[in-house]
C-alpha positions in Angstrom: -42.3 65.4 76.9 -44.7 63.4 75.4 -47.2 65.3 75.6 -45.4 68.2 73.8 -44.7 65.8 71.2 -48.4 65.1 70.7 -49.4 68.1 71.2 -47.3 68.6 67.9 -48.4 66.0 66.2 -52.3 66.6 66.8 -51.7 70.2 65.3 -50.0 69.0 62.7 -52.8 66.2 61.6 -55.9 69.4 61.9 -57.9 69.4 59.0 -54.9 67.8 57.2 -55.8 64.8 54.7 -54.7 61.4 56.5 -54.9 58.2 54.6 -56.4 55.2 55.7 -53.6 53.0 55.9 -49.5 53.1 55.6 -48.6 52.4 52.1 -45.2 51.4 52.3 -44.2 52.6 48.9 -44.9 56.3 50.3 -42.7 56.0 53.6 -39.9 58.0 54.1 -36.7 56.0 55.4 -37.4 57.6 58.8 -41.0 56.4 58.8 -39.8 52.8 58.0 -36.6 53.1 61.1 -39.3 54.6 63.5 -41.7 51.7 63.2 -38.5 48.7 63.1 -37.6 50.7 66.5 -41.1 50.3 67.7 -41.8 46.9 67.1 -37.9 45.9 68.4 -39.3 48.3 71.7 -42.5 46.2 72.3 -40.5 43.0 71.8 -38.1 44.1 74.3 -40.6 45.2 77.0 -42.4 41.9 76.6 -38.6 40.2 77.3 -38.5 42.5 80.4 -41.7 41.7 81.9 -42.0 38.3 81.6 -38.6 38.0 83.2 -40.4 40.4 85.8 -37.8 43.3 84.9 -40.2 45.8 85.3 -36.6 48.3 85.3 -35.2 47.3 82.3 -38.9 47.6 80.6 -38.9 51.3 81.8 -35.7 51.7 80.5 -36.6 50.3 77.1 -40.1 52.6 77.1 -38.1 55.9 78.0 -35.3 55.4 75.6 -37.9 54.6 72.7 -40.5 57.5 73.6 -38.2 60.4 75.0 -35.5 59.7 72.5 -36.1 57.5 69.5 -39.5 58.9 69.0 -39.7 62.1 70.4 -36.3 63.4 69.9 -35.6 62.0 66.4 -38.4 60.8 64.8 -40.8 64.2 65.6 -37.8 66.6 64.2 -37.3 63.9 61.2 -40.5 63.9 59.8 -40.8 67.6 59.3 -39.0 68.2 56.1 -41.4 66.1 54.9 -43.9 67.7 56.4 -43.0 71.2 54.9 -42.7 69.5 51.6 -46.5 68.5 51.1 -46.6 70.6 48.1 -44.8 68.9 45.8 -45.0 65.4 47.1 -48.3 64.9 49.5 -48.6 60.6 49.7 -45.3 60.9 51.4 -46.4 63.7 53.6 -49.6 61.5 54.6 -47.7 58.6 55.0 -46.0 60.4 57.5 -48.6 61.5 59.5 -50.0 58.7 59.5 -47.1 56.6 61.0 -47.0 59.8 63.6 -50.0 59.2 64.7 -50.0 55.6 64.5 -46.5 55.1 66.2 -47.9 57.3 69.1 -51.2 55.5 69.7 -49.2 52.1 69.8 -46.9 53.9 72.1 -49.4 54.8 74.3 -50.3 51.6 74.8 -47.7 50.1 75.1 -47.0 53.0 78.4 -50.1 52.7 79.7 -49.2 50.1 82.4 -46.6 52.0 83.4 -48.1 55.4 83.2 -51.5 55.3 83.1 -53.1 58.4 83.6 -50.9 60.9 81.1 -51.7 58.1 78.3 -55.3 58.0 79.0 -55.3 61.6 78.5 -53.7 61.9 75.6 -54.9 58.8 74.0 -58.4 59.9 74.3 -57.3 62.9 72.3 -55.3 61.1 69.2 -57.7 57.8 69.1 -60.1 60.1 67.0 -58.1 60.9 64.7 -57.3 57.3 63.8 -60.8 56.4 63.8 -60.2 54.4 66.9 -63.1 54.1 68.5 -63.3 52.7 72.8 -64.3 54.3 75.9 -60.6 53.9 77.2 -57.2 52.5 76.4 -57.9 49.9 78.8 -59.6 48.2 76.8 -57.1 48.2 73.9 -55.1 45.4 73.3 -51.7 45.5 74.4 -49.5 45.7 71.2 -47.8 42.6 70.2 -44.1 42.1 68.4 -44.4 42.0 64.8 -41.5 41.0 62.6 -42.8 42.1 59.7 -42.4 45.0 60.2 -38.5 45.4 61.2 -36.7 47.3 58.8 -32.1 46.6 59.6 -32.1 48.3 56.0 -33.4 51.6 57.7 -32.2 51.3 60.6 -28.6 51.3 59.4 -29.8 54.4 57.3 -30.8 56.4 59.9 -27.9 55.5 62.8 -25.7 57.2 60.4 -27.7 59.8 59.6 -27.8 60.4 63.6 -23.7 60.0 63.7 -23.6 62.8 61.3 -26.0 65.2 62.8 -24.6 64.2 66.8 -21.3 65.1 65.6 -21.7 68.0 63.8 -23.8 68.9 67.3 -20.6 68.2 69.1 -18.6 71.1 67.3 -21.3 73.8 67.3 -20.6 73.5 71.6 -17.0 73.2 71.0 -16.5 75.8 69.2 -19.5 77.6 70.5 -21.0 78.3 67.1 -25.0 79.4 67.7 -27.1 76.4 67.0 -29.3 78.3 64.5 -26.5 79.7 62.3 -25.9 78.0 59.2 -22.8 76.7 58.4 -21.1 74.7 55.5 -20.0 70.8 56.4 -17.7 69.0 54.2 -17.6 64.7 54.4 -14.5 63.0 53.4 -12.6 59.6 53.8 -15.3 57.0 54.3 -16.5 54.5 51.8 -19.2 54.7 48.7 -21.8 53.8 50.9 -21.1 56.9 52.4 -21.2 59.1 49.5 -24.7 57.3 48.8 -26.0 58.2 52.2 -24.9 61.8 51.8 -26.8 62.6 48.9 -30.0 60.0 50.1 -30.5 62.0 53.3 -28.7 65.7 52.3 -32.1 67.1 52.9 -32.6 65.3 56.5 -28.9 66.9 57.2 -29.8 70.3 55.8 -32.4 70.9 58.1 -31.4 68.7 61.5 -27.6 70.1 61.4 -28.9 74.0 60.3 -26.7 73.4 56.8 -25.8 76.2 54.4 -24.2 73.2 52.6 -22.7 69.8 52.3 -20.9 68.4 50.4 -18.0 65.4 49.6 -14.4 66.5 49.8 -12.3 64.1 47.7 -9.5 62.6 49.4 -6.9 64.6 46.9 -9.0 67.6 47.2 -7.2 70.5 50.1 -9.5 70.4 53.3 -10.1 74.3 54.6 -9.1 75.1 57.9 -11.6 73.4 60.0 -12.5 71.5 63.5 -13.5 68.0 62.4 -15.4 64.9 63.8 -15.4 61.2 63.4 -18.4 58.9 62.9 -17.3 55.9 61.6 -14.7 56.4 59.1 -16.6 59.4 57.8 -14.5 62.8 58.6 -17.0 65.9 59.3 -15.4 68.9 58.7 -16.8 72.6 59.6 -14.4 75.2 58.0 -13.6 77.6 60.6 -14.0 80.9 58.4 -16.2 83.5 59.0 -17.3 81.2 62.4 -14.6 81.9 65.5 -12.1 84.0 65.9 -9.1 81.9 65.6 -6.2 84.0 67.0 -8.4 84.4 69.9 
């Protein structure tokens, strides 16, 4: 799986401009959660290993790479991505922490699989302007605070919540993954209504969206099979989707 996801990423930063360093002011709230996770990852492994729980520090690596990164973060940086156009620092500050988060990755794998990541480190090194005859001789990556982000990573869990449980009724109700449908949100808190039109573009495209919007509580909810994250309500109007006498 990762190398898919670098494979991804590599073809995604060919001949594409990629800037130097991360300017914060140009990273999307995913780029921010993405490198908080990281850095909370590598603190965890170090934890693990010098406690000589070699398990839990696979566990930590696996659930970071195969889901935080891979998973989420690859999928989350494209509508950025496809949005160059009309706002390219934020696209570049994406790749960058694609590439960057995945070379530290790397690393930070190697002892545990070190063949796969000497492969594919040799290949994405490059194009950081790394330059070493072998991750071997990289330093291992170290914790740094600085760089956690709880702000983000609030952001994006409910971001996820949304997305898993609007997921959850596509299989339920066995609606095709790639239709679009038409989500409304209601109950919840301001905060709520804040995220909603913060990340609508992340939900658009994650949760296949023809539209989402906020359903007041004195507003008449359609028909609908519903979900819970938090105290959010998701509702997906059943018209036009199933047949419901069926």
């Amino acid at each position: 799986k990762i190398w898919n996801a670098a494979r991804d990423v590599m073809m995604n930063s060919e001949d594409k401009t990629l800037t130097t360093a991360i300017e914060p002011a140009n990273c999307s709230i995913a780029d921010r959660w993405i490198m908080s996770r990281f850095e909370q990852a590598a603190q965890s492994v170090a934890e693990a290993m010098d406690n000589y729980r070699f398990d839990i520090a696979a566990q930590t690596l696996h659930e970071f790479v195969w889901n935080e990164y891979c998973d989420w973060y690859v999928e989350l940086s494209k509508p950025v991505l496809w949005d160059e156009e009309n706002n390219p620092e934020a696209a570049q500050a994406t790749r960058r922490v694609l590439l960057s988060t995945l070379e530290k990755s790397l690393r930070l794998l190697h002892p545990f699989m070190p063949f796969i990541t000497e492969e594919v480190w040799q290949k994405v090194a490059p194009l950081l302007s790394i330059e070493g005859e072998s991750i071997m001789l990289q330093p291992y990556p170290q914790f740094d605070s600085n760089t956690v982000d709880r702000e983000a990573e609030e952001q994006i869990d409910w971001l996820k919540g949304i997305i898993v449980a609007i997921r959850n009724i596509r299989g339920e109700m066995d609606i095709a993954p790639g239709k679009a449908i038409p989500v409304f949100l209601r109950h919840g808190d301001k905060g709520d209504q804040e995220r909603l039109e913060a990340h609508r573009p992340y939900l658009q495209k994650l949760a296949k969206l023809e539209s989402v919007a906020w359903l007041a509580d004195d507003q008449e909810a359609p028909a609908s099979a519903t979900g819970l994250h938090g105290k959010v309500e998701i509702l997906v109007p059943l018209a036009g989707l199933i047949d419901v006498d069926a």
